[in-house]
C-alpha positions in Angstrom: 0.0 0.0 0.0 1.8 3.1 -1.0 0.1 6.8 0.4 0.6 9.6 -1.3 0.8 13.5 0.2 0.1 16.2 -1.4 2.9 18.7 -2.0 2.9 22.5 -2.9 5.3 23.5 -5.5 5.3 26.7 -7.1 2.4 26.6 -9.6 0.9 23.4 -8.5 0.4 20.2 -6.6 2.8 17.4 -6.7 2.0 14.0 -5.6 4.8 12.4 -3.3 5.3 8.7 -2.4 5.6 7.9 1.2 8.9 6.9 2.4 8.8 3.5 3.3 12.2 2.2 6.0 13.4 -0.8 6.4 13.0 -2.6 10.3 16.9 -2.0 10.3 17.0 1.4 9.7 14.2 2.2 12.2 16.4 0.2 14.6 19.5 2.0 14.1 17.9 5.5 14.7 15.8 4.4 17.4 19.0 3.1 19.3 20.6 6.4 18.1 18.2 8.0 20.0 18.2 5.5 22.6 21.9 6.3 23.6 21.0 10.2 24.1 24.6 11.1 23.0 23.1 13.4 20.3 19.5 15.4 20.6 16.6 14.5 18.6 17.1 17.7 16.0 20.7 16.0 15.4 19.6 12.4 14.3 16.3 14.7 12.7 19.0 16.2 10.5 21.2 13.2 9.9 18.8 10.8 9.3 16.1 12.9 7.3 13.8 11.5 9.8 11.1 14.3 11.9 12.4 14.0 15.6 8.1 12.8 16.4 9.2 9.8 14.6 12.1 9.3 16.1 10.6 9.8 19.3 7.9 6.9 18.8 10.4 4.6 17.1 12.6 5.1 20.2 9.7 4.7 22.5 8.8 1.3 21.1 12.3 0.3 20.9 12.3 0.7 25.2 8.9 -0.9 25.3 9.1 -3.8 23.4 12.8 -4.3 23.3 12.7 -7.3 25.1 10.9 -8.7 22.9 13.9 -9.4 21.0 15.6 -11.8 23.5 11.7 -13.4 24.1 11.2 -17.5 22.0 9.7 -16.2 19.0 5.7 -17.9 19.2 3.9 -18.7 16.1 0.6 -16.9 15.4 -1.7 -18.8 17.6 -4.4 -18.6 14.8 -2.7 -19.7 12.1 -0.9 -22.7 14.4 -4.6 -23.3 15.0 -5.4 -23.6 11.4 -2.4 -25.7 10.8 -3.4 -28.2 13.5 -6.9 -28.6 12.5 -5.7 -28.9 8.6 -3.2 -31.7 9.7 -6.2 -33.6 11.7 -8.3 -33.6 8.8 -5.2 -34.7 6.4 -4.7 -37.5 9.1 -8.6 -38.5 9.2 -8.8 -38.4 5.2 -5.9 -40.9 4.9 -7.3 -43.3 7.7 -10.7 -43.4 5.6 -8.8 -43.5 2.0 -6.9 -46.7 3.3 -10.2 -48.1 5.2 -11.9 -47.7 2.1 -9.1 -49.8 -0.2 -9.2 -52.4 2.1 -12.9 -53.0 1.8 -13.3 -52.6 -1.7 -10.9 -55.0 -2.8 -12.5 -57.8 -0.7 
């Protein structure tokens, strides 16, 4: 999904993509900020970033960092599905086999 902003230019309106960063990059500037060895208009200017979204980026870095170090856990809905897809695999092949050895009696 790509948003677009308007821009003003001189004698019109420009259409602008909305930059899209990579989970490393927001990393790396959220742990930037994280350190506090420079000020948020600092990273603002090296990074091209606005310091609010540094702010938030560094904000969830400190909330959910620990995350990181946490056993990664499946989505419980789709492990769900999984589980329920291999029962009825399992139940299909019991009857397939049931079936062959009735017919050829």
């Amino acid at each position: 999904m790509v948003y677009l902003h308007k821009k003003k230019e001189n004698e019109g309106i420009a259409m602008t993509k909305k930059k899209r960063h990579s989970a490393k990059f927001k990393f790396t500037v959220a742990l930037e900020a994280a350190k506090e060895v420079k000020t948020l208009n600092e990273l603002s200017s090296q990074f091209g970033i606005h310091s609010a979204q540094i702010s938030l980026w560094k904000k969830q870095l400190l909330e959910d960092g620990d995350g990181i170090f946490a056993p990664h856990k499946k989505n419980t809905g789709q492990q769900k599905k999984l589980d329920e897809l291999h029962r009825t695999v399992g139940e299909l092949t019991v009857e397939k086999d049931w079936l062959k050895k009735k017919l050829h009696l």
